[in-house]
C-alpha positions as CSV (number, residue, x, y, z in Angstrom):
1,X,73.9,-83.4,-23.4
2,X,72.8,-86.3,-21.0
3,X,70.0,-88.6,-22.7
4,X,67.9,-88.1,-19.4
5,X,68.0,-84.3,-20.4
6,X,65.7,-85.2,-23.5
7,X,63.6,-87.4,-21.4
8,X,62.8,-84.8,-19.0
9,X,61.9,-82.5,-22.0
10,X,58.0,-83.2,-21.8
11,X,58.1,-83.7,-18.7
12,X,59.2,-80.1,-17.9
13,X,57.0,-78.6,-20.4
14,X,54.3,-79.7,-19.4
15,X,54.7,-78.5,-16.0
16,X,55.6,-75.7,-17.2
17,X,52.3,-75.0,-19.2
18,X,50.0,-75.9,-16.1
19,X,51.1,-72.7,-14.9
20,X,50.2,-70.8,-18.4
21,X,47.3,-68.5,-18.0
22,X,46.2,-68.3,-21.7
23,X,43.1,-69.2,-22.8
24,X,41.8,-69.1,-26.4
25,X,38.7,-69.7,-27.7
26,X,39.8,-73.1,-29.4
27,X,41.8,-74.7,-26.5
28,X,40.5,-78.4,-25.5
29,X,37.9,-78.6,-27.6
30,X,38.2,-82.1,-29.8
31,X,35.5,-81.2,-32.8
32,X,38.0,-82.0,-35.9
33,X,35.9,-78.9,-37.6
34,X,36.3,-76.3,-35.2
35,X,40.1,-77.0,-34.6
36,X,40.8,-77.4,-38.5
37,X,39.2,-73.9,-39.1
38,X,41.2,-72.1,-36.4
39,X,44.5,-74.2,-37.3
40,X,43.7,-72.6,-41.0
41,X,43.2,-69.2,-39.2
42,X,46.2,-69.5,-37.3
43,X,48.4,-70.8,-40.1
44,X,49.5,-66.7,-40.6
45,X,47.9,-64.9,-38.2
46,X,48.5,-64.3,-34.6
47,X,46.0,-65.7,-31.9
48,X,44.9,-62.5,-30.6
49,X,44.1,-61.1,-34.1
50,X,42.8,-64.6,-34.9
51,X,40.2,-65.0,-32.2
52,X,37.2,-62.5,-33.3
53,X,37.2,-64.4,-36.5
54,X,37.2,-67.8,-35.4
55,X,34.5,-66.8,-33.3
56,X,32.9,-65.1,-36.5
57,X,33.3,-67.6,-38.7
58,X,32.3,-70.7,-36.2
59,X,29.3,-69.1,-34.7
60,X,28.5,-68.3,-38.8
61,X,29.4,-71.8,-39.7
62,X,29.3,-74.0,-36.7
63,X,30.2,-77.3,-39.0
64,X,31.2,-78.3,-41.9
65,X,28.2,-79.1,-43.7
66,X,26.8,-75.2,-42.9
67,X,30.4,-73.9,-44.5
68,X,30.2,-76.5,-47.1
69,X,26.3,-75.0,-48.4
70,X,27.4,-71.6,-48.6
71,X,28.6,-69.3,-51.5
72,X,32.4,-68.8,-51.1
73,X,31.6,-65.1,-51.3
74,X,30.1,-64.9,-47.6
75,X,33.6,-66.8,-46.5
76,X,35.6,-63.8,-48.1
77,X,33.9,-61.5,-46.8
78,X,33.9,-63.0,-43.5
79,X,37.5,-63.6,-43.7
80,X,38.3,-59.8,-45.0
81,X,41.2,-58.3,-43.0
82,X,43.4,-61.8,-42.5
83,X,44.6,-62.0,-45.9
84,X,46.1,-64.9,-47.8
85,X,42.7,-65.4,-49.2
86,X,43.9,-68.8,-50.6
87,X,43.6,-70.4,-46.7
88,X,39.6,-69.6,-47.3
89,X,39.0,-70.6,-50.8
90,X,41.0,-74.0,-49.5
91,X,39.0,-74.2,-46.1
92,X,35.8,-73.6,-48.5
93,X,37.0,-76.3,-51.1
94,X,37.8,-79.1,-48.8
95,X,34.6,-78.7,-46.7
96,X,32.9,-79.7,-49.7
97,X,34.9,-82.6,-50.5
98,X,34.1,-84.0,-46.6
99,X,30.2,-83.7,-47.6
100,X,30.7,-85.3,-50.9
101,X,33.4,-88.1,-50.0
102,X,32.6,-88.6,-46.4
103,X,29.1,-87.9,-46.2
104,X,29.9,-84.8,-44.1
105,X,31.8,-86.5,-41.4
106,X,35.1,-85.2,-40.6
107,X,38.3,-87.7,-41.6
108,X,40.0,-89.3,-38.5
109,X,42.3,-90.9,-40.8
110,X,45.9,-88.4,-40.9
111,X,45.9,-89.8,-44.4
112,X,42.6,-88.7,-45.6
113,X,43.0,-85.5,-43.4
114,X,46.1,-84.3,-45.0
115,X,44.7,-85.0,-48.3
116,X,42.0,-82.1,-48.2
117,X,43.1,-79.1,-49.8
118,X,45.0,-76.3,-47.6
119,X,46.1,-79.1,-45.2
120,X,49.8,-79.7,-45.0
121,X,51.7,-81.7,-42.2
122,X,51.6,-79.1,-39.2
123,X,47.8,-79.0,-39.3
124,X,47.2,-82.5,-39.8
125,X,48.9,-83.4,-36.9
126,X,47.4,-80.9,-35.0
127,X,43.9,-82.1,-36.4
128,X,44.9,-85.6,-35.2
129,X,46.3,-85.0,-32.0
130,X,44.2,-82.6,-30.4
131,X,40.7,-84.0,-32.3
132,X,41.5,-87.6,-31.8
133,X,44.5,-88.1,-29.6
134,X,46.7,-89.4,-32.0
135,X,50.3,-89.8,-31.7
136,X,51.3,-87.0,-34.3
137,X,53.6,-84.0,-33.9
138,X,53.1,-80.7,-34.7
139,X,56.3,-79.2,-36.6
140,X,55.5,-75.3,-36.8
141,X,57.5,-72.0,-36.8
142,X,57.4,-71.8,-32.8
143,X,58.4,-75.6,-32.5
144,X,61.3,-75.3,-35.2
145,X,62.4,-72.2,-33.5
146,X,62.5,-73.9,-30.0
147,X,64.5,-76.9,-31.5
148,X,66.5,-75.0,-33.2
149,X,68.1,-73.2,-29.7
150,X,67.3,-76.0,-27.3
151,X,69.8,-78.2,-29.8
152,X,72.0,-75.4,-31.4
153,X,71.0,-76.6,-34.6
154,X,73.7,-74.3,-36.9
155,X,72.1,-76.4,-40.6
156,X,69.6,-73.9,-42.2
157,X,66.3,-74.8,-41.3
158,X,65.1,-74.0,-44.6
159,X,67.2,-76.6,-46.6
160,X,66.6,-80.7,-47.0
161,X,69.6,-81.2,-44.2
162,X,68.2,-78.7,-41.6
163,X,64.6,-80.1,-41.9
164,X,65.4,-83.5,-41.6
165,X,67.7,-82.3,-38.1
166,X,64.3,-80.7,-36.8
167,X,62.7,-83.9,-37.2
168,X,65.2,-86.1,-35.6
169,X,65.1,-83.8,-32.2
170,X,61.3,-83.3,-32.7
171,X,60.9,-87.1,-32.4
172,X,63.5,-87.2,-29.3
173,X,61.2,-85.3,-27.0
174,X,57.6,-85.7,-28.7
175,X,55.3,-87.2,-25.9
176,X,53.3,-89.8,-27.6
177,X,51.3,-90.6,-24.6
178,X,50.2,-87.4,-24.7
179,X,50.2,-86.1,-28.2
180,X,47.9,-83.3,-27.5
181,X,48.9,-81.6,-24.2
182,X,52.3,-82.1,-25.7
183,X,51.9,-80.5,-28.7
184,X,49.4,-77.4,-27.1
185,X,52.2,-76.8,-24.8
186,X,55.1,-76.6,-27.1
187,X,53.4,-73.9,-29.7
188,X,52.1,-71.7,-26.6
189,X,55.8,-72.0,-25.4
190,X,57.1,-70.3,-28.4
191,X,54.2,-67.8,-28.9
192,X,54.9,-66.8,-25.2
193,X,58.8,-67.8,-24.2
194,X,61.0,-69.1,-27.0
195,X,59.7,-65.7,-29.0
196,X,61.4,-64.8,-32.3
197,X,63.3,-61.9,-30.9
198,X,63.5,-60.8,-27.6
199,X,62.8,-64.5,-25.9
200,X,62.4,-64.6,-22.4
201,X,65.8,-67.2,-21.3
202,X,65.2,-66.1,-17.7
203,X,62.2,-67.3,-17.4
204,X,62.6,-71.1,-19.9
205,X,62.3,-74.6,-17.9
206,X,65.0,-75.5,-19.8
207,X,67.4,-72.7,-19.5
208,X,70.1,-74.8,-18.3
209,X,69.9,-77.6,-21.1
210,X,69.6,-74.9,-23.4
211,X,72.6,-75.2,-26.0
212,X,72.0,-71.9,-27.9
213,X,72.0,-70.1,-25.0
214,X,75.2,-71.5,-23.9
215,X,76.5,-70.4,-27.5
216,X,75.5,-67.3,-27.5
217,X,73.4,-68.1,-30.4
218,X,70.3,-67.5,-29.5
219,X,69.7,-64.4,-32.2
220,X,71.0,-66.4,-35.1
221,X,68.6,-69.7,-34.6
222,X,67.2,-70.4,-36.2
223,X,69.7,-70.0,-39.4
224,X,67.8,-69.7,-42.6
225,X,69.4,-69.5,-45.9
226,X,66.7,-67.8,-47.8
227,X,65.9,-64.6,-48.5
228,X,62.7,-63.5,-50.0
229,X,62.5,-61.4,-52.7
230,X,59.6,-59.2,-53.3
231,X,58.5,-58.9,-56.7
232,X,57.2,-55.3,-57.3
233,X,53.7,-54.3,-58.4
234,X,52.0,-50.8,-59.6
235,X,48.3,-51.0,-59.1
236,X,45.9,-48.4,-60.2
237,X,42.6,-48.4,-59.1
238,X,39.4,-46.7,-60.8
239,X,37.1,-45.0,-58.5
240,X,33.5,-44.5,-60.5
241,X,30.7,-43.1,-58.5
242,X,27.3,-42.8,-59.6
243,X,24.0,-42.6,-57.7
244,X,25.9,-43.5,-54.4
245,X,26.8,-46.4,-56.1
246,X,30.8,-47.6,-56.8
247,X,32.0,-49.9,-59.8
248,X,33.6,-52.7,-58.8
249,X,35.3,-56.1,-60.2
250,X,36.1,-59.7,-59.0
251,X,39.6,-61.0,-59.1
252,X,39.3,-64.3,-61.5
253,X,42.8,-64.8,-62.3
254,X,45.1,-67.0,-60.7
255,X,46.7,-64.5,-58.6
256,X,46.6,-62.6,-55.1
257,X,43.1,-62.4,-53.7
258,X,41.5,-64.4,-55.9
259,X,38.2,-64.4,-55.8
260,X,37.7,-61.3,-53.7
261,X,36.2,-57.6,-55.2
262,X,38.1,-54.8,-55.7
263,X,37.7,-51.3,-58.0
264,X,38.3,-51.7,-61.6
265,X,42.4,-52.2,-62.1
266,X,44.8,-51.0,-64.4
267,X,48.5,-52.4,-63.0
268,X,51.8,-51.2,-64.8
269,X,54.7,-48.9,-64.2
270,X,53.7,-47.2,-67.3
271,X,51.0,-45.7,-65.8
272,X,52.1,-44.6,-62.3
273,X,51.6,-41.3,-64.0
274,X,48.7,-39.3,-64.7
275,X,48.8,-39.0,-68.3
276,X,49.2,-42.4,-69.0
277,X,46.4,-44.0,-67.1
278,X,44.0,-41.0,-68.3
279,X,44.6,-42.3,-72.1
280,X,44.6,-46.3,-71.1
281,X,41.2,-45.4,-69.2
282,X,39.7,-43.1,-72.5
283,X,40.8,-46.0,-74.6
284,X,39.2,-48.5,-72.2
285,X,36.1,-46.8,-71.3
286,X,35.5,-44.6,-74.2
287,X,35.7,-41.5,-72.1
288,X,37.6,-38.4,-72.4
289,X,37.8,-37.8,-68.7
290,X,40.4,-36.4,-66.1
291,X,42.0,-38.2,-63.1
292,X,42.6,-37.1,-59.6
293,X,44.6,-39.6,-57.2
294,X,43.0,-39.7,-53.8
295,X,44.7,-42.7,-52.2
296,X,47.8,-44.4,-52.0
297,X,49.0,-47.3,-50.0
298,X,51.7,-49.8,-50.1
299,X,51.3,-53.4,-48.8
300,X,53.8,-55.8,-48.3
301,X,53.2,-59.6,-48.6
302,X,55.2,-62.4,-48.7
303,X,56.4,-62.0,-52.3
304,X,55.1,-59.0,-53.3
305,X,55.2,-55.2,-52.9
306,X,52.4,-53.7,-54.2
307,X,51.9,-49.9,-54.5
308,X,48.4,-48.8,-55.0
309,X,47.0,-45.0,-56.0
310,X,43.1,-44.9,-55.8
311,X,42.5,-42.3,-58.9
312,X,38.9,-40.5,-59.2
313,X,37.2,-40.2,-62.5
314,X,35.1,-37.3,-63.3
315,X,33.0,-39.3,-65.7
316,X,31.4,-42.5,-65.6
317,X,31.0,-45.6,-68.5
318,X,27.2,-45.3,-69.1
319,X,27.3,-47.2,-72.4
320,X,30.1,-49.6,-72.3
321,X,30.1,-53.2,-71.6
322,X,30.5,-54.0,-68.4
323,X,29.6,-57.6,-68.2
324,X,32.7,-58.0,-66.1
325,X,31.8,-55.2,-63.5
326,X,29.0,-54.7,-61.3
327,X,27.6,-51.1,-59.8
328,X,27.1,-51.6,-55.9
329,X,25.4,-49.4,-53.4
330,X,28.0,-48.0,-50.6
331,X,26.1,-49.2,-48.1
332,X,26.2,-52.5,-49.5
333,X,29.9,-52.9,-49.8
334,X,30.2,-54.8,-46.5
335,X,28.5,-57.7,-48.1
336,X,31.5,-58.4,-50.7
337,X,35.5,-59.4,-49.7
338,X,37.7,-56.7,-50.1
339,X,41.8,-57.2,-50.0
340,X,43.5,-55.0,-47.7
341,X,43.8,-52.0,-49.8
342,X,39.8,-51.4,-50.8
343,X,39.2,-52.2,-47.5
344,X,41.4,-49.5,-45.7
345,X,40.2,-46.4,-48.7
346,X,36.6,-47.5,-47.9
347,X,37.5,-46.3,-44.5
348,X,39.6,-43.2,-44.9
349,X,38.0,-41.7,-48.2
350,X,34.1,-43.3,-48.1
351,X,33.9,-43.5,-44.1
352,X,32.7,-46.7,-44.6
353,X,33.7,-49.9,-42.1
């Protein structure tokens, strides 16, 4: 491929984003708070699913010392429905670093930046570029996706060898004079264009240069060489009513949803039965009680597969400890963070959402 052809990269996508008609919320705006919250929102979600909580959350917390003053609670609750919880707890964390280490002002250092919690390369750079103007490229799915055709790049992308490749062509056609239309341009090019399946070669800029295309490889780039395995999970949730009121727990251990509320759990294969749980609850609870399931669901995430059954208990603990638990009102429920799971049987079995 001629050198000129990497030159007139930019060039072309730029032109070709003049004529994009999508605007977001977060577009051209060069607060270093407000882009590092929707970068964190954005990180696993898509923009139009993204957008009513950025809007949420900013208009909620419109900097970083507001977000930094309030309980993480209010966050997760806020942030219910995007999962990977971790994102908010991190965004949460690292807003009250900025307050304590830099008096509440926002790092325009990419050193500093990348150093708060949650932060990695990709939204650093974007943080830099698009805040401050810096010369700083954003390396994300879309961007390693569009390197990986525009180039042909047949070393797994996923491996020391493929990353390193990305890098090399990233810095061949990054525009440093203009980090930040650059970098805007190329990640709406691949939400909108270069898309993971299906992309739209007839209507690419660089449909000629293209070396994928001319390979007929377009389907297989980019190559990863890992395949994730989901680890398994049996989770059996507790539904106590009493006086309109549920029982619920916070998630304290150093797993998913951390930090978030959810009925009280009993996970293990053993008791995907009836029988079992019924005797791990009367041991538990002190109750000799019955069980009816009333909800199941199975949820997918990156590493996990976890099956959930929602079992109804005709009795309720009335003298047990339950330091660990807390009765809440139903109509109070929407003041707590729920993963996925509570969330969706509060709708379907309580009507409440």
């Amino acid at each position: 491929m001629p050198k000129d052809v990497y030159v007139q990269f930019s060039n072309r996508l730029l032109a070709w984003h003049i004529t994009l008609d999508r605007p977001l919320p977060w577009k051209g705006i060069k607060d270093p708070f407000l882009i590092w919250v929707s970068e964190i929102i954005l990180q696993q979600t898509r923009a139009a699913q993204a957008t009513p909580y950025y809007l949420k959350i900013t208009d909620r917390f419109p900097n970083v010392q507001a977000l930094a003053s309030s309980p993480i609670d209010e966050l997760l609750s806020m942030w219910q429905g995007l999962g990977y919880y971790s994102r908010a707890r991190n965004l949460h964390h690292s807003a009250q670093l900025i307050v304590d280490q830099h008096k509440g002002v926002f790092p325009k250092n990419y050193d500093d930046i990348i150093a708060l919690k949650g932060i990695g390369k990709y939204t650093a750079a974007a943080i830099s570029s698009f805040a401050y103007g810096q010369a700083y490229p954003v390396i994300d799915g879309n961007v390693i996706r569009i390197m990986s055709r525009f180039f042909d790049i047949a070393e797994a992308v996923d491996t020391k060898e493929g990353k390193i490749k990305i890098d090399e062509f990233v810095d061949i056609v990054f525009d440093g004079k203009k980090p930040a239309q650059f970098n805007q341009a190329i990640m709406d090019f691949g939400a909108t264009v270069c898309l993971p399946k299906n992309p739209l070669c007839d209507q690419c800029p660089f449909e000629e240069n293209c070396q994928a295309l001319a390979a007929g490889t377009i389907q297989s780039r980019p190559n990863k060489s890992k395949k994730i395995k989901r680890k398994k999970r049996n989770f059996n949730f507790l539904f106590f009513e009493k006086d309109n009121q549920i029982l619920i727990e916070k998630r304290i251990a150093n797993d998913i949803w951390k930090g978030l509320y959810q009925l009280p759990l009993v996970e293990g294969q053993e008791f995907s039965k009836r029988k079992g749980l019924v005797q791990k609850v009367e041991q538990d609870f002190s109750l000799s009680t019955d069980a009816t399931p009333v909800y199941t669901h199975r949820q997918l995430l990156t590493h996990q597969e976890i099956h959930s059954i929602v079992w109804a208990l005709d009795q309720v603990p009335e003298d047990q400890d339950l330091s660990d638990k807390i009765w809440v009102a139903k109509d109070n429920l929407e003041n707590y963070g729920f993963p996925k799971t509570m969330t969706l049987f509060f709708e379907d079995y309580l009507y409440i959402g």
